[in-house]
N, C-alpha and C positions, 0 to 999 in steps of 0.2 A: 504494500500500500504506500504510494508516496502521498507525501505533504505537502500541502500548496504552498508558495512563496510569503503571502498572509497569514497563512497559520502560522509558520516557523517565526514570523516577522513579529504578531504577537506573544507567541510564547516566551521569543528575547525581551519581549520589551517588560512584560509580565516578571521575567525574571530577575530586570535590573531593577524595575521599582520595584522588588520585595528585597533585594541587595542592599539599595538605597536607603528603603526604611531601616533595615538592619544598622547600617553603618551612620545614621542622621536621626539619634532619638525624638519623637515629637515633641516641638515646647509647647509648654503649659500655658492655658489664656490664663491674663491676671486674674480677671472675675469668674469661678469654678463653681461648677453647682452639682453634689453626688447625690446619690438618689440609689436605694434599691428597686428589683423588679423581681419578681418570681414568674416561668417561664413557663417550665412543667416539672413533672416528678423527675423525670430521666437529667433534666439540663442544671432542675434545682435556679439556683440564684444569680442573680448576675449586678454587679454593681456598675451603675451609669454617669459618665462624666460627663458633664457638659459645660459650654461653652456660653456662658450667663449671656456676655455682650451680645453677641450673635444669633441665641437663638438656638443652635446647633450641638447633634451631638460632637463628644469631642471622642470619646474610646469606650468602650465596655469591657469591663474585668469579670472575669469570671468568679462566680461568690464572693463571699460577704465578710467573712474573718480577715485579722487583719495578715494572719502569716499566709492565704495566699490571694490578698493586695499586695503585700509589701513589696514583692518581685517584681509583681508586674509596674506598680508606681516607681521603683528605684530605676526606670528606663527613660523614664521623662526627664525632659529636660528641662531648664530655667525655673525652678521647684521654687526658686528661691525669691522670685519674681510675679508670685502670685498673694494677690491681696484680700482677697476674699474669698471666704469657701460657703455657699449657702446650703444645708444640710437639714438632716433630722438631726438630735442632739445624740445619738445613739453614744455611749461609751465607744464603744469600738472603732466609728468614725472621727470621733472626737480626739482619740490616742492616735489615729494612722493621720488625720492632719498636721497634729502637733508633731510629728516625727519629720512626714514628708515635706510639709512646707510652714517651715517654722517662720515666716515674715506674715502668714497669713493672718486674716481676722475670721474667727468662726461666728457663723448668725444662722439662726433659725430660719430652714425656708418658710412662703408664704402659706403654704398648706398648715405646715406644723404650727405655726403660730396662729391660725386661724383653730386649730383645732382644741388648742391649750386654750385658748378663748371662751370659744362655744363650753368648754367642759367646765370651766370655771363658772360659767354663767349659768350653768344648769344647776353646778353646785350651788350657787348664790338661790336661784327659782325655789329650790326645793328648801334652804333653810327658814327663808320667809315665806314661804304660804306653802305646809307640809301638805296640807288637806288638796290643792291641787294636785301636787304631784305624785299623790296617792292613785291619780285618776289613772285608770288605762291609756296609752299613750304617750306617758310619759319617760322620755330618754331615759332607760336605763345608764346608771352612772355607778364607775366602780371607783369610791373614794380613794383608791391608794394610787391612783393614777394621774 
């Protein structure tokens, strides 16, 4: 079976930008925003990097602990030049930032802060009028959270 001059012609090219990546770590945008995702049973968890300014994603890690982030993070480049990391406050996230991009500022994304909100406001609903929140309907809330 021969190959056509376009197939070969891509597979070169295919092979130097996977060369290239190898040899030219990708730099980090200053504004970072991680995020978990669960995918399925078989792929399990994948952690998502993105690129705040933009919009975009920027790379996905495979799972969630930080021993196997820390490998894949120690390949980026300009760690050192990132200013912001917008997150869930997870421990786990909170240790792999501080390690990988120690210039950064950690803040709560707009989900999480929206949600610490609503949970606090529900807590407030039910301290002052218990006899409502007695009523069916009302946000289960689990104090310790």
């Amino acid at each position: 079976m021969t190959a056509s001059i376009a197939g070969v012609e891509r597979y070169f090219e295919r092979h130097l930008s996977r060369q290239f990546a190898a040899w030219h770590r990708p730099k980090c945008p200053i504004f970072l925003g991680i995020d978990e995702h669960f995918f399925s049973r078989r792929q399990g968890y994948a952690t998502t990097l993105c690129h705040l300014k933009n919009h975009k994603f920027y790379e996905v890690l495979p799972g969630l602990s930080e021993l196997s982030l820390e490998a894949c993070l120690q390949r980026l480049q300009g760690e050192y030049a990132v200013q912001l990391v917008a997150m869930d406050l997870s421990a786990t996230y909170r240790s792999i930032v501080r390690k990988q991009f120690p210039n950064a500022r950690i803040e709560a994304d707009r989900f999480h802060v929206i949600r610490f909100v609503n949970h606090h406001l529900l807590l407030s609903w039910r301290d002052l009028d218990p006899a409502e929140s007695e009523k069916p309907g009302f946000a289960e809330i689990d104090a310790s959270a």
